[in-house]
Every structure is written in C-alpha cells, then in structure tokens.
C-alpha positions in Angstrom: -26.4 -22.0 51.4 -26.5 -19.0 49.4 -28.4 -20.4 45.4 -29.5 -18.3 42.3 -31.6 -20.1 40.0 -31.9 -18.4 36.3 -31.0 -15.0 37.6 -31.8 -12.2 35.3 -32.2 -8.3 35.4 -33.0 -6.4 32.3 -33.3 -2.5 31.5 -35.2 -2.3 28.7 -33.3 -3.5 26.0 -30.3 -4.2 28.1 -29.6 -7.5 30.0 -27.1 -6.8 32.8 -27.6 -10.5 34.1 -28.6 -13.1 31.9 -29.7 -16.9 33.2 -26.8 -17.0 36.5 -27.3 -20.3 38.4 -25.1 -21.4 41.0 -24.7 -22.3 45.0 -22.5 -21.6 47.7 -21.7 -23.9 50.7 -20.7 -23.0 54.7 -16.7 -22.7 54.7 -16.8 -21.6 50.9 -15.2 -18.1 49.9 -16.6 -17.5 46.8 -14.7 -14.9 44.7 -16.8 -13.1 42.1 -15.4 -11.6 39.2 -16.2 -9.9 36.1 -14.5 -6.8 34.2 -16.4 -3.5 35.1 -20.3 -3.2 33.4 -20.0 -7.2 33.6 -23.2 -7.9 36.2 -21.5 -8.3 39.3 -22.4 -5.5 41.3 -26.1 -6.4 39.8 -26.2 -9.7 41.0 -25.1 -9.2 44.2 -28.0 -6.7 44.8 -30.7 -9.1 43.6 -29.4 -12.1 46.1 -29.2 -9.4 48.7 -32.9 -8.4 47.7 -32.2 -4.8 46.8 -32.8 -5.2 43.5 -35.5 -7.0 42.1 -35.3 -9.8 39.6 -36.5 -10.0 35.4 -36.5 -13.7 35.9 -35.5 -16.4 38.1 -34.9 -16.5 42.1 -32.1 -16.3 44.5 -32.1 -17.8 48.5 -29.9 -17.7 51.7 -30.1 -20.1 54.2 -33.5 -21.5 52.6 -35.2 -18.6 52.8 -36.8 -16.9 49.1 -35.3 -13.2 49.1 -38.8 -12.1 47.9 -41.4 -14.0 49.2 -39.3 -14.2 52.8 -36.7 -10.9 52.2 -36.7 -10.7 56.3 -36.1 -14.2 57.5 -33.4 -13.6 54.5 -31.8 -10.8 55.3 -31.4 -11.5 58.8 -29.2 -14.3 58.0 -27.1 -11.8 55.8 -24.1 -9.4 56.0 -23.9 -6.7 53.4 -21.5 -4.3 52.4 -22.3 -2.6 49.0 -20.7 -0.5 46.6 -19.6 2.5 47.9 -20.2 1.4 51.7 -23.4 4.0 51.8 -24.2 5.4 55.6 -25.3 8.4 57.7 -22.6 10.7 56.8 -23.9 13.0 60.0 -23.5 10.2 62.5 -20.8 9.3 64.5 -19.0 5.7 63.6 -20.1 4.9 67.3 -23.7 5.9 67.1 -23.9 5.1 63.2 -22.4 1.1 64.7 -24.9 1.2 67.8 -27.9 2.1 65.5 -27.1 -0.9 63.4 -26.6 -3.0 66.0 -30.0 -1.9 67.3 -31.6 -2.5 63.9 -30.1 -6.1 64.5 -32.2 -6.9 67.0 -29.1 -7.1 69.5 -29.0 -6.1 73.0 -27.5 -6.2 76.1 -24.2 -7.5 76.9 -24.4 -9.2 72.9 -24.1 -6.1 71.9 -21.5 -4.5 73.7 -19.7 -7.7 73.2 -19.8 -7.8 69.1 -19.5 -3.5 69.1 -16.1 -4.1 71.1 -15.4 -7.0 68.7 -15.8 -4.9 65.4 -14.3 -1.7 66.7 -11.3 -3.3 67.7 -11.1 -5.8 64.6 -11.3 -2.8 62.0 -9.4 -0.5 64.5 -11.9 1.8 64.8 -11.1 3.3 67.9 -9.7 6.6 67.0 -12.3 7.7 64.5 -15.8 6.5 67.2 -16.5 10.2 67.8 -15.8 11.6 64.1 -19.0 12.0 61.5 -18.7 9.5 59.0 -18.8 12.2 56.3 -15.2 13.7 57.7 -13.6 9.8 57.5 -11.2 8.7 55.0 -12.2 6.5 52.1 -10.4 3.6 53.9 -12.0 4.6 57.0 -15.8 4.4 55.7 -15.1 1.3 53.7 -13.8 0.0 57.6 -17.0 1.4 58.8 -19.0 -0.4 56.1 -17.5 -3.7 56.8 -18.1 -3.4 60.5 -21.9 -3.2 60.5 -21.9 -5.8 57.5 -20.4 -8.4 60.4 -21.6 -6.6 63.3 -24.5 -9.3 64.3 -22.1 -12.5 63.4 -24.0 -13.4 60.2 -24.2 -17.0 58.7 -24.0 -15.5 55.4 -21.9 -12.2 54.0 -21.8 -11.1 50.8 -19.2 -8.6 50.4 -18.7 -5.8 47.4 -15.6 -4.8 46.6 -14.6 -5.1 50.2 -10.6 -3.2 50.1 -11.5 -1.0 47.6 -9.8 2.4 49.0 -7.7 0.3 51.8 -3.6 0.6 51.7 -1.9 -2.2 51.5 -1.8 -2.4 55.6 -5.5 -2.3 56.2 -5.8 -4.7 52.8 -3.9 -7.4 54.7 -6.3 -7.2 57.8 -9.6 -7.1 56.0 -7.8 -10.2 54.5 -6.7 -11.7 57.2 -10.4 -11.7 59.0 -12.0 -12.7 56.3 -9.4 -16.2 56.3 -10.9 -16.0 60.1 -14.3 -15.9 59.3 -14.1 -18.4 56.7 -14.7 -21.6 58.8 -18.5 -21.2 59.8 -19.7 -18.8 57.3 -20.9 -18.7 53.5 -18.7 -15.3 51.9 -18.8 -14.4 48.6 -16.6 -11.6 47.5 -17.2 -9.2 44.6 -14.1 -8.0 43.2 -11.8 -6.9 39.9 -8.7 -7.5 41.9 -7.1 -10.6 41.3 -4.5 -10.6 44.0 -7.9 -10.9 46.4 -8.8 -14.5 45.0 -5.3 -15.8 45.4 -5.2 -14.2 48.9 -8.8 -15.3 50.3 -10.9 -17.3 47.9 -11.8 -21.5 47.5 -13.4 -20.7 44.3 -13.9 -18.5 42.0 -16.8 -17.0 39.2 -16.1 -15.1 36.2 -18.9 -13.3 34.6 -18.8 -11.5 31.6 -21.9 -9.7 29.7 -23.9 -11.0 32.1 -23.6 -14.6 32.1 -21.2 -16.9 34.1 -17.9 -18.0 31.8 -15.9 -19.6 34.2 -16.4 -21.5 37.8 -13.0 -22.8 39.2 -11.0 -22.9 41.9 -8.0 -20.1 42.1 -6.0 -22.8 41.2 -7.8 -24.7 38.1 -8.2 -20.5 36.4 -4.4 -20.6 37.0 -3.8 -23.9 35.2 -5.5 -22.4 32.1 -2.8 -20.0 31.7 -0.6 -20.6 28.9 1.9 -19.6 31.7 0.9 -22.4 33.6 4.2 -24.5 34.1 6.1 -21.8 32.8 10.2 -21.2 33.8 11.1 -17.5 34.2 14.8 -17.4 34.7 17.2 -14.2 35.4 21.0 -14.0 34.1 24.0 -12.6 36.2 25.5 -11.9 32.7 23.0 -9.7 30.5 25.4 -10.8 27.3 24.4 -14.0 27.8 20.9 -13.3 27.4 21.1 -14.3 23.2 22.2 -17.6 23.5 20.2 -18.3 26.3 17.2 -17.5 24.5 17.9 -19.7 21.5 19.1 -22.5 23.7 15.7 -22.4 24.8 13.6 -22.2 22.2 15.4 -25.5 20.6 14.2 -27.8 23.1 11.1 -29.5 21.5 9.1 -29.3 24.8 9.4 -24.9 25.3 6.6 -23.8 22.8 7.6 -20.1 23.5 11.0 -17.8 25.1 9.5 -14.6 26.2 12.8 -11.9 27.0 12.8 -8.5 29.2 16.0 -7.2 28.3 16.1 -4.6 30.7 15.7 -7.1 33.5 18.3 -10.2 31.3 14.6 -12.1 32.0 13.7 -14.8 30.2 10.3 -17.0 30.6 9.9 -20.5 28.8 6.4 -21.5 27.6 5.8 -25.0 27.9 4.5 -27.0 25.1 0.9 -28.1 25.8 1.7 -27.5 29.8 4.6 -30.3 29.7 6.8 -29.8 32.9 10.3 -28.1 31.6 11.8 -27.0 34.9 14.3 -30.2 35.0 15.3 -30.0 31.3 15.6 -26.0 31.8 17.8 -26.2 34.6 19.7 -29.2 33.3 20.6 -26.8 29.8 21.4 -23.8 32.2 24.3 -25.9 33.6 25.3 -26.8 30.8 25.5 -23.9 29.1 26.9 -22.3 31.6 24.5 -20.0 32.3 24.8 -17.5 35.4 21.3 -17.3 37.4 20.6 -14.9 39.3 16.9 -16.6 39.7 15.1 -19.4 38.5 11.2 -20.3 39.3 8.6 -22.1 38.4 5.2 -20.2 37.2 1.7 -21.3 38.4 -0.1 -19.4 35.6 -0.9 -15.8 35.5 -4.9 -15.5 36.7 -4.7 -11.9 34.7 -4.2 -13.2 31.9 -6.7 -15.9 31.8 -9.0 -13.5 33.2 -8.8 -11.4 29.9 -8.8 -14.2 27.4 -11.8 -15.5 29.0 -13.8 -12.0 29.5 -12.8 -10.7 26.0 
C-alpha cells in the first residue's frame, strides 16, 4: 500500500501540508484534488521521496521513503509536474536509458519498450529530441518511463495535462487497464478525470485533507444531487413551467436558462422528484424536449468544500 502518517512540509512561516494521513490499497485509483497552491503537487513529492518531510512519514509497499528511499522507489512509477527529461535525447534513447536505470534487460526490456512505445503511440516521434516534441508528446513521453518497468505502485501528477481530448481518452483508458494489480493515485484539478478513472477521491485544501469519498458520495453532497433538469419544445411555456414547479412542496429551488427554455428543479433535502416532475409535465401539458435526472455536480461541491 501506499500510507502517509502526519505528513507535513513547512517554508518558514508557510505550511504547504499540514498533518495528511491516509492509505491506499492494490486496485484503488486514488484521485487527488485540491485547487492550485492547495499541497498536492507537495505531497506527492514527499511520498515519492523528492522532497523531504517537516514532520511525519510516508511508505510504499512497506518500505520508509527515507530510511529505505531505494527499496521504495523501485516499487514506484513517477510522473511529476511538468514531465522533466533530457531535452537533447531522443524519446528512444531517453526510454532505453530509463529502462536501463530500471535495472531491466534483455528480452524484458525490449518486451516492456515495445509495450510503452506502442501504448502511448510513440512510434513516430523515437528518433526526435525531446526538446522539439509537442507538449502532449513529452507528457506521453513522461508517462512512458513512469510505467516502463511495470511498477506495483504509480503516482501520477497531473497526468493529461497538455493531451487533446483523443490522447486524454487513451491515457484514460490505460490507466482503467492498469487499475487491477496496481496502487495509482492521480493528482489532478480536473474533475472530469475522477469521474472517468478514479474509486475514490481526496480533496485537500490549505494543506490539510477536507474531504475523502468516493466520486459518487462527493457527488451526493451536491445540492444538485437528485436534481431534474428539463428542456421545453415551447420557450413560451417556460413561465408557467417554472412556477408549476416551484409549488410542489418537495422542489426547494427552479433554476431557468432562458436561452436554452432550461429548467433544473432542486430537490428539498435530496427527496426524489423525478416521478412527481414528470407526472406535472403531463399534466400541464408541457412539451419536452429532454428530461433527466442529475447525479450532483462534483464542481460545485468541489468549491463549496475548498472555499
């Protein structure tokens, strides 16, 4: 497992983690979140070992990242910040150089070098300096010698920054594959990334942990949660809808888009309204265009709980 303990990392007077405790287990994708200055970045550098903690202790797969930071690290993948590497190296030799540093050889590692180049399709950049690649293309290349020797453990920061919306879905998709043996925690401001990849999920703000859910239980906090967003055919409608609505005891709110003749029902205290909505729509004669049922809205927990 990957477990903090009292994490903390101070600058002087400023505390950029303060007292984080918490474990990961195999199969878990642990999404962690945090609005930007919030201590993310900073604590996952202290459980990968490159930075040292104020206080407390971090481990993966036993092992003490400071009093055993190789039999550590060599359980871990790691893709930081900015995907740092050897802008005058080739993406082959810059791949084969961390392979070597890996301790892997022979047919292993032609085996996992065909296995990354081809996953991140790679192919057509091998021979370019990494300095000359894309944004998307380094971030590909980062990501690739983070997994290249089949780690137990990755910890991956900010892992599509740069990537369109293509290369987002297969960095997604391959993390779902990798999901089953291995401990991933993910680093991230994007929301969309939890809902796509993540079991659970860890806000932190000002240093300290404020929430520890799964995708699903953040969602349920949402005043949106149980929510009933419904379109009209008939914008003129949109009026009467709206104070049709807001009569029924159990709709605490009516939220309306005019542009769009939207309107989204609030639920009183999270009470299921979808059957009494749609039973006033036909009666009131209401032209849909679309009705649907909200989850909750992660964003805008994620602010209420952050601010």
């Amino acid at each position: 497992m990957i477990k903090t303990e009292h994490l903390s990392k101070r600058y002087d007077a400023l505390v950029a983690v303060d007292d984080v405790s918490f474990e990961v287990q195999p199969g878990e994708v642990l999404g962690f979140l945090g609005p930007n200055g919030a201590g993310k970045t900073t604590t996952m550098r202290m459980i990968a070992g490159f930075v040292t903690p104020s206080a407390g202790r971090a481990s993966i797969c036993g092992h003490d990242v400071q009093t055993e930071p190789l039999r550590a690290k060599a359980c871990l993948g790691y893709l930081p910040e900015g995907a740092p590497s050897y802008g005058e190296m080739t993406v082959r030799s810059f791949l084969e150089f961390v392979a070597d540093v890996r301790g892997l050889t022979g047919e292993r590692k032609k085996s996992r070098l065909d296995y990354v180049i081809g996953r991140l399709q790679l192919e057509k950049v091998l021979e370019q300096t990494i300095e000359t690649l894309s944004k998307g293309f380094r971030r590909r290349v980062g990501l690739a010698q983070a997994i290249v020797h089949d780690p137990p453990v990755m910890i991956l920061d900010e892992p599509t920054d740069g990537l369109d919306p293509n290369q987002k879905h297969e960095v997604r998709t391959l993390i779902n594959e990798m999901r089953r043996d291995k401990i991933i925690v993910i680093s991230t401001h994007i929301l969309e990334e939890v809902d796509a990849v993540c079991s659970r999920a860890i806000v932190i703000a000002r240093g300290r942990i404020v929430a520890d859910d799964t995708p699903q239980g953040l969602a349920a906090r949402s005043r949106y949660h149980n929510a009933v967003s419904m379109r009209l055919e008939e914008p003129q409608q949109l009026e009467a809808a709206r104070a049709a609505l807001a009569s029924l005891p159990s709709v605490a709110e009516v939220e309306v888009v005019e542009r769009e003749a939207r309107l989204t029902a609030l639920p009183r205290g999270g009470a299921a309204i979808l059957p009494a909505l749609a039973e006033l729509a036909a009666r009131q004669g209401l032209k849909l265009k679309e009705l649907h049922l909200e989850s909750g809205r992660l964003d805008e927990v994620f602010r209420t709980i952050t601010a």
